[in-house]
C-alpha positions in Angstrom: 0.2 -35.7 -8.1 0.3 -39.1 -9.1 -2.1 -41.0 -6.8 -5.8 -41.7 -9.2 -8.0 -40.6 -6.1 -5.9 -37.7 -5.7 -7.7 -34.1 -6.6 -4.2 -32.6 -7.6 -3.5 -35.9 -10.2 -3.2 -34.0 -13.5 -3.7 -30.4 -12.6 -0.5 -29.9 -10.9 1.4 -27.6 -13.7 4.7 -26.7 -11.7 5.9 -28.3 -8.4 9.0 -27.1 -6.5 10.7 -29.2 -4.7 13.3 -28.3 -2.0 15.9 -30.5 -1.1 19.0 -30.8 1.9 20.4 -34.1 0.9 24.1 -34.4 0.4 23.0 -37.1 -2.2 20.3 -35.3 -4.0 21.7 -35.6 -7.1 20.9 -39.7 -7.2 17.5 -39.1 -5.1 16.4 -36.6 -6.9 17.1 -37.9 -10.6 15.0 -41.3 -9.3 12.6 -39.1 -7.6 11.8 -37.3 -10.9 12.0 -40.9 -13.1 9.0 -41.9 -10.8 6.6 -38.5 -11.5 7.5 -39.6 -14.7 7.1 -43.0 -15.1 3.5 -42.2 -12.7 2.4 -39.1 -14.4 2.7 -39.8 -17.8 1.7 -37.4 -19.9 0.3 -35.1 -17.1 3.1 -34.6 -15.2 4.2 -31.0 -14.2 7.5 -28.9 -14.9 9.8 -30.3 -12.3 11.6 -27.4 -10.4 14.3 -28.9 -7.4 15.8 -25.8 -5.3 18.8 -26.4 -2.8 17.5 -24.9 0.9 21.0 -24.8 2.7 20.0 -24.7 5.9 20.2 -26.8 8.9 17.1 -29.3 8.6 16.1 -29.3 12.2 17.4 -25.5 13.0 13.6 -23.7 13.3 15.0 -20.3 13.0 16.8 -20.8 9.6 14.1 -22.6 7.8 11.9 -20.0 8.7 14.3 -17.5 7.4 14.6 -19.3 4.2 11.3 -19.9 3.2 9.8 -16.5 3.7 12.7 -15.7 1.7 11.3 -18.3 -0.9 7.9 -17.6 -0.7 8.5 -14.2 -1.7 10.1 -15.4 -4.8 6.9 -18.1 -5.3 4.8 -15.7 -5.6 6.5 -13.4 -7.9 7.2 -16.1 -10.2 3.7 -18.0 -9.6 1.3 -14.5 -8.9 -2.3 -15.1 -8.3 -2.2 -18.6 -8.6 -2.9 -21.5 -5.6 0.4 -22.4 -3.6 -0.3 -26.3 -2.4 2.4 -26.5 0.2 2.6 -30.7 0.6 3.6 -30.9 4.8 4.6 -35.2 4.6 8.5 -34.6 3.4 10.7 -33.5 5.5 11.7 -32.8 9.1 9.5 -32.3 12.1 10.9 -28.6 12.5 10.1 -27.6 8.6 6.4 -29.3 9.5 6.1 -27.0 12.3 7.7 -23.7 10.1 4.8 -24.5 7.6 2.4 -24.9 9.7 3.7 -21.5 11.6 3.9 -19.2 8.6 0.4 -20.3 7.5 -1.8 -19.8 10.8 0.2 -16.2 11.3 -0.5 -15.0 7.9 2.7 -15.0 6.3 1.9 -17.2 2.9 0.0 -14.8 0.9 -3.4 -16.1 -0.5 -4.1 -18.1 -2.3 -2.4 -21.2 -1.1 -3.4 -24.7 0.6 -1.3 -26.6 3.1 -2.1 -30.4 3.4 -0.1 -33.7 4.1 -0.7 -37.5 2.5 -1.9 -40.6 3.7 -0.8 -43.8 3.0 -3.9 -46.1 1.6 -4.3 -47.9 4.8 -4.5 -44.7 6.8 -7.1 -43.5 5.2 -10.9 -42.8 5.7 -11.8 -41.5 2.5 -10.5 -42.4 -0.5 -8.5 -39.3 -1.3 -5.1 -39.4 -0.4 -5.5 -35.6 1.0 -5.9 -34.2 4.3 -5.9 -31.0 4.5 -3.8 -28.5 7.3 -5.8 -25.8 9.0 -5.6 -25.4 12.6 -7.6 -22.2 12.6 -6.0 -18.8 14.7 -7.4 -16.0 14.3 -4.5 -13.3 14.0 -4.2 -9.6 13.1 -2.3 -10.4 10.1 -4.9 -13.0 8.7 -7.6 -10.5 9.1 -5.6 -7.4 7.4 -4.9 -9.5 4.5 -8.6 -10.4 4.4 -10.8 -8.0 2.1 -12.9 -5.6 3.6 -16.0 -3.4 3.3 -15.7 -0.2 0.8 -13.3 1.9 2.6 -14.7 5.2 4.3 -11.7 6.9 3.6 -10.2 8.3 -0.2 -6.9 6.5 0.0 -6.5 4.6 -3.1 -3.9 2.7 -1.4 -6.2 1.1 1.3 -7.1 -1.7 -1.1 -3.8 -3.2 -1.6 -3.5 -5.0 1.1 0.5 -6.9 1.5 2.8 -8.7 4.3 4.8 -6.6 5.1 7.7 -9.0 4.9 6.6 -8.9 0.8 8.2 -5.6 0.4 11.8 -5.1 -0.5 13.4 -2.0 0.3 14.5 -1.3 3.9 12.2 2.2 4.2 9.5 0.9 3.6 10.1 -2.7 6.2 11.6 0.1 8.5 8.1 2.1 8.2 5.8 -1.1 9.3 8.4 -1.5 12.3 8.2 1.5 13.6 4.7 1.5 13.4 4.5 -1.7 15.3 6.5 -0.1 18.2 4.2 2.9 18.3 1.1 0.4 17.5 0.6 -1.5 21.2 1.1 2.2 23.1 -2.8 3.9 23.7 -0.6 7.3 22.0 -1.9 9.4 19.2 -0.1 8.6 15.7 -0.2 11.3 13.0 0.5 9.5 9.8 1.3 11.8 6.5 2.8 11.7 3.2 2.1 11.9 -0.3 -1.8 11.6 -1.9 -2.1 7.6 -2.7 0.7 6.7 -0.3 -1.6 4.0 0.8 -1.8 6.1 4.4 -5.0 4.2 5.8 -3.7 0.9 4.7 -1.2 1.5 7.2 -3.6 2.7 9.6 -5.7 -0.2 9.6 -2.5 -1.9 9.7 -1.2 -0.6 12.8 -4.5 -1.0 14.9 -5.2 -4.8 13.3 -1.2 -5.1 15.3 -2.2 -3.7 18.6 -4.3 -4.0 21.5 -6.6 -1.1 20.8 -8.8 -3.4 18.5 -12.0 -4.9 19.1 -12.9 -8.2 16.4 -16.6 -7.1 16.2 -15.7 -3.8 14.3 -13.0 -5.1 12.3 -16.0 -5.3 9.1 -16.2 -1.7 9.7 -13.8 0.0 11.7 -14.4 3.4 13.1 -12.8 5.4 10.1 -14.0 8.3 8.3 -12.1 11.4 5.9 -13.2 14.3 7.6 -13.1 16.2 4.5 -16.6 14.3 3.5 -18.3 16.6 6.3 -18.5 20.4 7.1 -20.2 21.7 10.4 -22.2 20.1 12.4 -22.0 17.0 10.5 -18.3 15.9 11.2 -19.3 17.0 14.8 -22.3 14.6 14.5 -20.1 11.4 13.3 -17.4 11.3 15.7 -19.0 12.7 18.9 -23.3 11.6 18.0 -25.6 14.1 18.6 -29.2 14.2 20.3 -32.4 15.0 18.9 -32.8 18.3 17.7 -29.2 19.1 18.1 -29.3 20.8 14.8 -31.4 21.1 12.2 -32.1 17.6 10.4 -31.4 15.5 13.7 -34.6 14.1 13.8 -33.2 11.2 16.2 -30.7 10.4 18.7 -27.1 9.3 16.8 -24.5 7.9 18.5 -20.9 8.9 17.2 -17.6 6.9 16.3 -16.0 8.1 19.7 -19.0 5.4 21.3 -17.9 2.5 18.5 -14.0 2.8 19.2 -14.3 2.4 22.7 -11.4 0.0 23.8 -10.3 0.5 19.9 -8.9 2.9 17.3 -10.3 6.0 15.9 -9.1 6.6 12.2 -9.4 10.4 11.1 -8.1 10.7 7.6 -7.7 14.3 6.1 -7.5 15.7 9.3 -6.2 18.9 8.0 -9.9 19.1 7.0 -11.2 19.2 10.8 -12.7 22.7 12.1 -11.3 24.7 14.8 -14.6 24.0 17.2 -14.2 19.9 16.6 -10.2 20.5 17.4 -11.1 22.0 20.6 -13.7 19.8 21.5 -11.3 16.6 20.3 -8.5 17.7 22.8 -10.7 17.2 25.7 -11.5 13.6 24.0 -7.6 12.7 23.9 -6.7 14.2 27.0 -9.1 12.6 29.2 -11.0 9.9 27.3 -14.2 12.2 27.3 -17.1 13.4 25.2 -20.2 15.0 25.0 -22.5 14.2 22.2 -23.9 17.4 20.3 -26.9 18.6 21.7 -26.4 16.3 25.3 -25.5 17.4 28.7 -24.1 14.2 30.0 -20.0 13.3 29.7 -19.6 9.9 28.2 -16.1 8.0 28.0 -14.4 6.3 25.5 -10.9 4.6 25.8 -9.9 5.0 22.1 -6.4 5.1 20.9 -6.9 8.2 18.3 -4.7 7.8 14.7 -4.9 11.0 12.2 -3.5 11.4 8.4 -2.5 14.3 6.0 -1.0 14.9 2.9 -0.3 18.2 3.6 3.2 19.4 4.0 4.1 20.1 7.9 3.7 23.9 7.6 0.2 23.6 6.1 -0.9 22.0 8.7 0.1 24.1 11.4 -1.8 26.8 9.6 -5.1 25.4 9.7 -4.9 22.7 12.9 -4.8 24.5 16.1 -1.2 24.6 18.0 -2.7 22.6 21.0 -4.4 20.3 19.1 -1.3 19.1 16.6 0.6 18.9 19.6 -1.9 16.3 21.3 -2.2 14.4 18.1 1.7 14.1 16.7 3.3 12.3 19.5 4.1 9.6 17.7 4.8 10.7 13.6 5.0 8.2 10.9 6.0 9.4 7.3 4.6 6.7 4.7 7.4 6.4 1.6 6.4 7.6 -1.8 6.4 5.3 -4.5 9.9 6.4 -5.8 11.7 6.6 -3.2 10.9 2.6 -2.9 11.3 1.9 -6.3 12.6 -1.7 -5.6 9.1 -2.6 -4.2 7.4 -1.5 -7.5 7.1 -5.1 -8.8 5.3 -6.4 -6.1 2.8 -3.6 -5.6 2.3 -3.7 -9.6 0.8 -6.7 -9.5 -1.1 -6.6 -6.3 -2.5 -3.1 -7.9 -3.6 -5.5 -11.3 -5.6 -7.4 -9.5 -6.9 -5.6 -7.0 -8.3 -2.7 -10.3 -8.9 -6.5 -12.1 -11.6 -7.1 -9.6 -13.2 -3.4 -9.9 -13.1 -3.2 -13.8 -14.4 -7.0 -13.8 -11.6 -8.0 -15.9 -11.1 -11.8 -17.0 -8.0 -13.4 -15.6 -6.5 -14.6 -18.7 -6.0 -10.9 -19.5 -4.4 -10.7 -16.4 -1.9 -13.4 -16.8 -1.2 -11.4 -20.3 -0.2 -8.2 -19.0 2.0 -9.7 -16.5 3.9 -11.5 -19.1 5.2 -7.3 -19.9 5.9 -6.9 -16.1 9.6 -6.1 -17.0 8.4 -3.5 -19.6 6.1 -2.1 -17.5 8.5 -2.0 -14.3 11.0 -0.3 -16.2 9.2 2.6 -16.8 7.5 2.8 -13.5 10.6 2.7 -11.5 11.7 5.8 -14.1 8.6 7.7 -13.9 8.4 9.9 -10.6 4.6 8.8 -10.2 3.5 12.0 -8.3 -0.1 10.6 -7.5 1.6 6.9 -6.1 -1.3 4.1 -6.3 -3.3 6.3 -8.1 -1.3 6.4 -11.2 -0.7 2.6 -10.7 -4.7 2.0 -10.9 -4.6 4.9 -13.8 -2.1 2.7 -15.8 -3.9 -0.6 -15.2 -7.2 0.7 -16.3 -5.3 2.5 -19.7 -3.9 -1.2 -20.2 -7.2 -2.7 -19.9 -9.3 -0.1 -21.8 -6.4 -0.8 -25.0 -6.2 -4.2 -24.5 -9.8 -4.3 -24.9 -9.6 -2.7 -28.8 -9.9 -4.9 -31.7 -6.6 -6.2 -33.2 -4.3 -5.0 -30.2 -2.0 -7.2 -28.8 -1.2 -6.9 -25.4 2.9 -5.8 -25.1 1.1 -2.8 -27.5 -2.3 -2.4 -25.8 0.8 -1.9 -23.0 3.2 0.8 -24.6 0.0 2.9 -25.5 -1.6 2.9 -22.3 1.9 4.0 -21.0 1.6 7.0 -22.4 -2.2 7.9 -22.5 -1.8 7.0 -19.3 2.1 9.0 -18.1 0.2 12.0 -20.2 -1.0 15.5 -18.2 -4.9 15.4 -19.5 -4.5 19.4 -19.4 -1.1 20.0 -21.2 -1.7 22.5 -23.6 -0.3 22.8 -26.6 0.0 26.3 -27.0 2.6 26.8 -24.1 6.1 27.4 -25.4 8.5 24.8 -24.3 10.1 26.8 -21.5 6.3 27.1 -19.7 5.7 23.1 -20.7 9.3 22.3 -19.2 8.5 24.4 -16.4 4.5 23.0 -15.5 6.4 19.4 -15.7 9.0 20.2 -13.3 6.2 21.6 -10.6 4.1 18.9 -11.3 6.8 16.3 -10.7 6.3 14.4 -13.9 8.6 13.3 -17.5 8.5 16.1 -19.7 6.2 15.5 -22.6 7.3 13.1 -25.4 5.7 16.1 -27.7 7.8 18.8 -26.7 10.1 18.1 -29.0 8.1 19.0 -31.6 8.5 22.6 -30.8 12.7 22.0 -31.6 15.5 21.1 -29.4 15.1 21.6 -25.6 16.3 25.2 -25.0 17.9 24.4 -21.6 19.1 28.3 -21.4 15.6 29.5 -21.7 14.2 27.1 -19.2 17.1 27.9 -16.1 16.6 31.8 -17.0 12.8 31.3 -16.5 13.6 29.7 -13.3 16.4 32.4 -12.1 13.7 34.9 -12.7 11.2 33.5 -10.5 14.0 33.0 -7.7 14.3 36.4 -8.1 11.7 38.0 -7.3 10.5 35.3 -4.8 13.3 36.1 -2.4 12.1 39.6 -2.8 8.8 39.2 -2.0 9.8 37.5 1.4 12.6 40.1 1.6 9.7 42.8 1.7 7.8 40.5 3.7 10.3 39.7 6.8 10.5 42.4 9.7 13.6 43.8 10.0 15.5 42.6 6.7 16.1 44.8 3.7 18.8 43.0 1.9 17.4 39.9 -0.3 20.9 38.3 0.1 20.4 38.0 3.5 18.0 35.2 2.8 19.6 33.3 0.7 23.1 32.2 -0.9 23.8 34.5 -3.6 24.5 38.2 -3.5 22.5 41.1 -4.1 24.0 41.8 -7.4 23.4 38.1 -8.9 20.1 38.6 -8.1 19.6 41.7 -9.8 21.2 39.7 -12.9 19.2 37.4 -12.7 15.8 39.7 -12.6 17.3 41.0 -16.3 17.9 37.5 -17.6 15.8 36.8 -21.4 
């Protein structure tokens, strides 16, 4: 920081320093004295942090500073991490240097160590760190191609070890147990759970990869083909197959040989590809449409849905969900993680940042409101996940964009533009509103009490009524029962009560 051939002298802003010493007190007040003295007027903020742990113990300094690192980059998001190797012990050397080549420090960040001025070639004092391995988790946290699948959450790429809540840690271990078995995983959950992130996840953590696809894994929503299209892109076809196959095509079953086969909105597949999908599973074979010759592929076969379980098993064949759900994997909704919020905030700014082309200095403006806008995430019940993360980052941008708007108000506004139902209508009394809120699984509207105080009455007799003649209709509808109560908790005569509520 100090040195004049150094390329961090004067642009350092903040440095942390960790310390072990029981007399750190006396090193580290003549420690900062010489930044000082050196610096001048362009020294950084001086931050020292107590690492109790056992200086040449490899297991608890790496437990300690992927603890920390988490907490650098929350307090120090988006900008370069320039982890200085020299200090310390051999075994913290060797942590660093560990945690970087597996992927564990989250970009951006540089490691390098110092030289003394007779050790060195060049006149800078730096050498940089990079030993080079190639491993899954570097190459997930790298970015991409465009996704071939609809899940906004694909783009926000994280460690794993960044989130904070147990489900969702317990979610990524799981699916590394399941990952290095050649088994079928279904994956499901909520719409913008971020289900393909964890599917590119899960085979970037197994054996069933192959490097030369990783630009563009074999992926693809099957809801972006009807007929003999979806046919054509996982199984290839032959010339004259079908009408428009003007030339042989081979299919993603031929790419994910000896990898993994991503089928998102597989509730989406026809009955015909189902059947002819079994065989594919069952025995590692496939004929392309319009061929009469059997070709193999050892592909390890991962499906998604965000239907509910007995949606699916109205439109996927019996056989056919039981051959692809041997291994299940439910990916957590936004609020029931709401601790990991934070962290997937600002991943979700930057990642929309990039797409809206966004200046950074805005960036670094919005995330002085991060509390504000935490708050109300963590209180809001986010029905579409990442989705209304992106929605709220773009409302944000789009205010903070409008003359004379500061940003904590650009912020409050596009809160609500953006925590608004775009088809609320006003002319719904305030039992219906209450009611289209509740089965949408979003904050009533702030306007609704502009129609009075909130008639709770009204609302639960609306709801009673519907119970009512619901558990009718399935009365009338089940074989052999005649009695509603039968079905349900409450007697024949409260439900008849209930019909006549007002």
């Amino acid at each position: 920081m100090c040195d004049p051939d150094s390329p961090y002298r004067g642009v350092v802003e903040d440095a942390v320093i960790y310390y072990n010493s029981l007399d750190h007190r006396s090193i580290n007040e003549r420690l900062e004295t010489e930044i000082r003295n050196r610096s001048r007027d362009d020294g950084p903020t001086l931050d020292f942090r107590h690492l109790p742990v056992n200086p040449i113990n490899h297991k608890e300094i790496f437990e300690a500073l992927r603890s920390e690192l988490q907490e650098l980059r929350d307090e120090f998001a988006g900008r370069e991490l320039a982890i200085h190797l020299s200090p310390g012990t051999a075994a913290a050397h060797t942590v660093w240097v560990l945690l970087a080549e597996t992927g564990l420090i989250e970009s951006p960040f540089r490691l390098f160590q110092t030289l003394k001025r007779s050790d060195r070639t060049s006149g800078s004092p730096i050498q940089p760190v990079e030993i080079g391995l190639d491993t899954p988790l570097q190459s997930f946290q790298e970015p991409t191609s465009t996704p071939s699948v609809s899940d906004e959450g694909s783009e926000v790429r994280l460690n794993p070890s960044a989130y904070r809540s147990s489900l969702r840690r317990e979610t990524f271990e799981k699916a590394l147990r399941y990952a290095q078995l050649n088994v079928p995983i279904l994956i499901y959950g909520e719409r913008g759970t971020g289900k393909s992130q964890l599917a590119d996840w899960i085979r970037l953590n197994s054996p069933y990869r192959r490097p030369e696809n990783d630009e563009s894994p074999p992926k693809v929503a099957c809801g972006q083909f009807t007929g003999d299209l979806v046919r054509s892109e996982i199984f290839g076809h032959r010339k004259g197959a079908f009408t428009g196959a003007t030339s042989d095509r081979d299919g993603l079953l031929k790419i994910a040989d000896e990898d993994t086969l991503f089928l998102d909105e597989i509730g989406d597949l026809s009955q015909k590809v189902q059947r002819l999908l079994i065989r594919a599973v069952e025995n590692k074979e496939y004929t392309p449409h319009g061929a009469d010759e059997v070709l193999e592929s050892d592909f390890r076969l991962i499906t998604a849905t965000n239907l509910p379980w007995h949606e699916l098993e109205e439109v996927l064949a019996a056989d056919f969900l039981d051959r692809i759900s041997y291994f299940t994997i439910r990916v957590p909704s936004l609020r029931d993680t709401p601790e990991d919020l934070p962290v997937l905030w600002k991943r979700v700014l930057q990642v929309a940042a990039d797409r809206a082309q966004v200046q950074s200095s805005l960036v670094e403006k919005i995330l002085e409101n991060q509390e504000l806008i935490t708050d109300r995430l963590q209180n809001h019940p986010l029905p579409g996940n990442f989705r209304d993360l992106f929605s709220l980052a773009y409302h944000i941008f789009a205010e903070a964009g409008a003359e004379d708007t500061g940003v904590e108000s650009a912020v409050r506004t596009a809160m609500e533009e953006s925590f608004s139902h775009p088809k609320e209508d006003q002319s719904f009394d305030q039992t219906e509103r209450i009611r289209r809120s509740f089965g949408d699984s979003r904050p009533l509207p702030t306007g609704l009490l502009e129609q009075g105080d909130i008639d709770t009455t009204a609302a639960l007799n609306r709801l009673r009524r519907y119970l009512a003649e619901e558990i009718r209709r399935l009365t009338s509808e089940k074989e052999g029962v005649s009695d509603p109560s039968a079905i349900c908790d409450v007697t024949r005569r409260s439900l008849q009560k209930w019909s006549d509520l007002k």
